[in-house]
C-alpha positions as CSV (number, residue, x, y, z in Angstrom):
1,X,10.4,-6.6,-11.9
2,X,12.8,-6.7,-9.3
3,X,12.3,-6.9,-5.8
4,X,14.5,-6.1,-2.7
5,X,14.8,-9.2,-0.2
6,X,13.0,-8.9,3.0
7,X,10.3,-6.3,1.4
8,X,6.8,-7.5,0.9
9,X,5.5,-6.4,-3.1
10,X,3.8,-3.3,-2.3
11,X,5.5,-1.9,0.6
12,X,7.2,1.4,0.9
13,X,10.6,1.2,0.8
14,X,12.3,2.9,3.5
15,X,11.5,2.6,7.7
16,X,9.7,5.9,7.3
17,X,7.6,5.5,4.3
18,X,6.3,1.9,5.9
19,X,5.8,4.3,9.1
20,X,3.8,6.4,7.0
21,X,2.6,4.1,5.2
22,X,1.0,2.0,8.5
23,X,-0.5,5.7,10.4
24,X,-2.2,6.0,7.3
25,X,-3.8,2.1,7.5
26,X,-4.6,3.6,11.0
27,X,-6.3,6.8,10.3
28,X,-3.1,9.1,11.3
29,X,-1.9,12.1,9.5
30,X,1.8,12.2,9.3
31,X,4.1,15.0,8.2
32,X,7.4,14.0,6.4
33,X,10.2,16.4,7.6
34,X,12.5,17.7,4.7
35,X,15.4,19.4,4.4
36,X,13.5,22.4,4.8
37,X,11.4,21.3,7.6
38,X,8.2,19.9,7.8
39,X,5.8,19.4,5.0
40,X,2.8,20.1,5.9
41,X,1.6,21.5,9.4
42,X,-0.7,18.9,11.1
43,X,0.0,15.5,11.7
44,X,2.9,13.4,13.6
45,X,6.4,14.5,12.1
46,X,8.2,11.5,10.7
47,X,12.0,11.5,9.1
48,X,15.2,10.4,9.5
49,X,17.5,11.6,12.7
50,X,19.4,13.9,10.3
51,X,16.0,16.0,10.0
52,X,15.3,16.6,13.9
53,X,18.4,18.4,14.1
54,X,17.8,21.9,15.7
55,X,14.4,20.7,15.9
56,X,12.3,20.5,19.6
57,X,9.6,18.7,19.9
58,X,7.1,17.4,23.5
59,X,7.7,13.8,22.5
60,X,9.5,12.2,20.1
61,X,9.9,8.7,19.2
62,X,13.2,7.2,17.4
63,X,12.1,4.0,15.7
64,X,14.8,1.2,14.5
65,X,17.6,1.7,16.7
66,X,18.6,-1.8,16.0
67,X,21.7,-3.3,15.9
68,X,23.3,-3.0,12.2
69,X,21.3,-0.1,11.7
70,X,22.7,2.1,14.1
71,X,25.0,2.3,13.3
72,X,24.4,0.7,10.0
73,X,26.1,-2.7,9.2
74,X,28.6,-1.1,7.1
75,X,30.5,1.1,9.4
76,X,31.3,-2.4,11.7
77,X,33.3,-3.7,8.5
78,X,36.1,-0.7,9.0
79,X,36.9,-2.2,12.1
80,X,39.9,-4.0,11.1
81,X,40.8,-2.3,7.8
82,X,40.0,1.6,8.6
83,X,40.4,1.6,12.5
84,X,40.3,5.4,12.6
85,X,37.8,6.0,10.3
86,X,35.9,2.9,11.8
87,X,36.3,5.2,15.1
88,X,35.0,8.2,13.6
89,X,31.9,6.6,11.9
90,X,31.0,5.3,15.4
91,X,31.2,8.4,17.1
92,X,29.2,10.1,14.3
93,X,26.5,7.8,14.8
94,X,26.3,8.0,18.2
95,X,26.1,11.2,18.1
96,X,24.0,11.5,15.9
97,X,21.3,9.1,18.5
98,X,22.1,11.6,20.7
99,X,21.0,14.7,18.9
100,X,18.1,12.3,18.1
101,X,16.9,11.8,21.3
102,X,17.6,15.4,22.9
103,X,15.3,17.1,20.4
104,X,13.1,15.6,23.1
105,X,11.2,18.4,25.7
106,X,9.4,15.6,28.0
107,X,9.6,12.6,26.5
108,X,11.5,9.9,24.3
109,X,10.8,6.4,23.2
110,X,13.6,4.2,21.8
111,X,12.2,1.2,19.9
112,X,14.0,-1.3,18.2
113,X,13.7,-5.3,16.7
114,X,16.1,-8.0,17.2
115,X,19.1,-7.1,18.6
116,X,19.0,-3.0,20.3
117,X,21.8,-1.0,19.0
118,X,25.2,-1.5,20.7
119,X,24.6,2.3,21.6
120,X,22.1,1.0,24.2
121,X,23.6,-0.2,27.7
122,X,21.3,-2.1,29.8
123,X,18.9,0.6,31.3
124,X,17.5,1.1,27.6
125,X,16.9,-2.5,27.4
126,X,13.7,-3.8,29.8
127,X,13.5,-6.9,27.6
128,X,15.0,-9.0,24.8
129,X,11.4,-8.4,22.4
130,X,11.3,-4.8,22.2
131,X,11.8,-0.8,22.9
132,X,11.7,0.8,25.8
């Protein structure tokens, strides 16, 4: 059996599963958003920023905006050998934060471990231990 470093035997794999996975522990229905929308039509709406697009919602909260994960790790390596494309990448994922975060009527909440994404100047970040 192999297992992925950093992943406790057991646990969902991806940010949103665990998320899913921990409302559950906690009593919460959650609704995993598709490609065709939502699955379901009660609980809180969980997916990745790709799914909110053209999506509104009173409150939304982006989870993981960490440094190395938005933008992902990846993208920082085509610094120096794809500078344009390195460029492009960043701009995509930026934007893509963006679109995040506007699907937002009254409210968003940007949380994050370790290091905040570079994407976050200094009004984001209150303190060095977590989201704003």
């Amino acid at each position: 059996m192999s297992r992925k470093r950093g992943v406790r035997p057991g646990a969902p794999g991806p940010p949103r599963g665990r998320l899913r996975h921990t409302l559950k522990l906690h009593g919460i229905d959650s609704v995993e958003i598709r490609s065709a929308g939502p699955n379901g039509s009660t609980g809180v709406h969980i997916g990745t920023m790709f799914r909110f697009k053209r999506l509104e919602y009173q409150r939304v909260i982006i989870a993981c905006v960490t440094d190395g994960l938005v933008p992902r790790e990846d993208v920082s390596r085509l610094r120096d050998r794809e500078p344009t494309r390195y460029r492009h990448e960043m701009q995509r994922a930026r934007s893509l934060l963006f679109v995040a975060a506007t699907r937002a009527r009254d409210s968003v909440d940007v949380f994050w471990h370790g290091r905040p994404s570079p994407f976050l100047d200094s009004s984001w970040v209150k303190t060095e231990h977590g989201g704003r």
